[in-house]
C-alpha positions as CSV (number, residue, x, y, z in Angstrom):
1,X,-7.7,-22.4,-19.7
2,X,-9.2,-19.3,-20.5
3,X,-7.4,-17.2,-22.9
4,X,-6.2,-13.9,-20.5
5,X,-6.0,-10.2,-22.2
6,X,-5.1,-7.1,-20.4
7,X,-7.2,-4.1,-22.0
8,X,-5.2,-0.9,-21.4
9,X,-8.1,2.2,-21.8
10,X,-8.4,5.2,-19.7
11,X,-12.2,5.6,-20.7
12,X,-13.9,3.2,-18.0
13,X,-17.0,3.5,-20.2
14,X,-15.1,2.2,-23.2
15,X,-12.7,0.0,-20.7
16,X,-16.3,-1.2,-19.5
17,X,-17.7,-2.1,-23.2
18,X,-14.3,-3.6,-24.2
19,X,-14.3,-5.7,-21.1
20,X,-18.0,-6.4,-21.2
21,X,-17.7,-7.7,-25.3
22,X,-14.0,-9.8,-24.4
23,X,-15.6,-11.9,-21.1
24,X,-19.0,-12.5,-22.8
25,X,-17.0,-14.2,-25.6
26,X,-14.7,-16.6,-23.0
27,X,-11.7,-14.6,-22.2
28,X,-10.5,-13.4,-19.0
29,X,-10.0,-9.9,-18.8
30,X,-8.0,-7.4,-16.7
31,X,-8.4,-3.8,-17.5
32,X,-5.8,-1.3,-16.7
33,X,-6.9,2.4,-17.0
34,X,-3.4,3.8,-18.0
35,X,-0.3,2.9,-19.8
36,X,2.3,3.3,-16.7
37,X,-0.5,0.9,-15.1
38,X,-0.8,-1.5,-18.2
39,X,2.8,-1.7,-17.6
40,X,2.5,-2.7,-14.1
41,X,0.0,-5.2,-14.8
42,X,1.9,-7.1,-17.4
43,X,5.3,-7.1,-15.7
44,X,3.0,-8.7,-12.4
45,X,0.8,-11.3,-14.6
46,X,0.8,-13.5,-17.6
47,X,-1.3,-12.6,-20.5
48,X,-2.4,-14.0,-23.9
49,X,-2.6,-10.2,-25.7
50,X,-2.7,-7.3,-24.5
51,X,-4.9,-4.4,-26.3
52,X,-4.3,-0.6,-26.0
53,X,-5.5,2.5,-26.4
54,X,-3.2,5.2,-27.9
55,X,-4.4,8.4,-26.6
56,X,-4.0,8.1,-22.7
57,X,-2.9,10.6,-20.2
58,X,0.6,10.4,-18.7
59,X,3.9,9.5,-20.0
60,X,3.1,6.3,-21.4
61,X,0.6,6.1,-24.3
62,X,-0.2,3.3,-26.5
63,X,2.8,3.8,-28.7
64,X,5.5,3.6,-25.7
65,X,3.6,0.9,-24.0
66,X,3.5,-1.3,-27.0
67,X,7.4,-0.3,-27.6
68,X,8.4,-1.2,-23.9
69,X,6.3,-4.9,-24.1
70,X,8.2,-5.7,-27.5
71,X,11.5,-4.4,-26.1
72,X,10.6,-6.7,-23.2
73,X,11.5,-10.4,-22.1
74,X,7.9,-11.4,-23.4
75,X,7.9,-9.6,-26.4
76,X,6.1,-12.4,-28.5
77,X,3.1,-11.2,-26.4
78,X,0.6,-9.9,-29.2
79,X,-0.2,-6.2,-28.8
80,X,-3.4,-4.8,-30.5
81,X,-4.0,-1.1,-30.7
82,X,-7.4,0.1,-30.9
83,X,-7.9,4.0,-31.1
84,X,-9.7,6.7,-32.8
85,X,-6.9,7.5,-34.7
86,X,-7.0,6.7,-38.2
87,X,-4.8,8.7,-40.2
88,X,-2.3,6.7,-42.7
89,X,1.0,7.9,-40.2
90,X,-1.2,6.8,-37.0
91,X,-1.2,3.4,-38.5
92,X,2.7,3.2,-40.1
93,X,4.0,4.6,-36.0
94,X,1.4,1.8,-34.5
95,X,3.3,-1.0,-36.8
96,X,6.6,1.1,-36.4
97,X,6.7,0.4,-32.4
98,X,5.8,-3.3,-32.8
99,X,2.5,-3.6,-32.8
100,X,0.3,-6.7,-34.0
101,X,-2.6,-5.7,-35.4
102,X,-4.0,-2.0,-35.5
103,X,-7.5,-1.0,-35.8
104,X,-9.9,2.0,-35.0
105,X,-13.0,2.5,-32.3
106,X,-15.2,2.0,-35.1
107,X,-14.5,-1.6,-36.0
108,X,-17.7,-4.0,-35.2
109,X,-17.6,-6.3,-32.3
110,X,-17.8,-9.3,-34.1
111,X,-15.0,-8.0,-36.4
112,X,-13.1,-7.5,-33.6
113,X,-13.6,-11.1,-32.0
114,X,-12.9,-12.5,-35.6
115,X,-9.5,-10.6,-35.8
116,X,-8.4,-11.7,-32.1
117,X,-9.4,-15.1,-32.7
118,X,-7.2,-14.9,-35.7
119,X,-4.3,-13.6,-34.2
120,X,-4.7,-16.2,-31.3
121,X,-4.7,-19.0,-33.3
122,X,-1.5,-17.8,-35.6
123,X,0.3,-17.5,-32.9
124,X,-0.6,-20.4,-31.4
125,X,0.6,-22.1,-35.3
């Protein structure tokens, strides 16, 4: 079974590329284009990991969507934030509200597929 990730981005060009790079390498995707929708999805479906923007319009961002999943029933769920933020307190509030992994827009593809493979598998361990 494939592995299932939500992508929470309210760029659909970057929803689009996120999407595009996640099904070509075997996962099944959802993309949600908000964090009040993210929500929606996750509390409907199952997923593997879930991976978020911060910087989205609307009450939710990536911070308080992360923080509502890990306050959550399925809070083992792995959250991955991927932004354009980069400063050193960006990082410290994305680990603060529970996140798994954080990294910026600027990582490589293939880094990015290495790292989720990696936090598949140690969950999985």
């Amino acid at each position: 079974m494939a592995t299932r990730i939500l992508v929470v981005e309210d760029s659909p060009t970057q929803a689009e590329a996120l999407r595009a790079l996640l099904a070509g390498a075997g996962y099944k995707v959802a993309v949600a284009a908000s964090g009040d929708e993210g929500l929606a999805a996750f509390d409907a479906h199952e997923f593997d990991v879930v991976i978020s923007d911060i910087v989205m319009p609307g009450p939710v961002d990536g911070y308080e969507l992360c923080r509502r999943i890990k306050a959550g029933k399925r809070r083992e769920t792995p959250v991955v934030l991927l932004t354009i933020l980069s400063g050193p307190l960006d990082i410290i509030r994305g680990l603060a509200c529970g996140a798994d992994n954080f990294f910026t827009k600027t990582v490589g593809p293939a880094h990015l597929l290495e790292r989720l493979k990696l936090l598949l598998t140690t969950r999985e361990t």
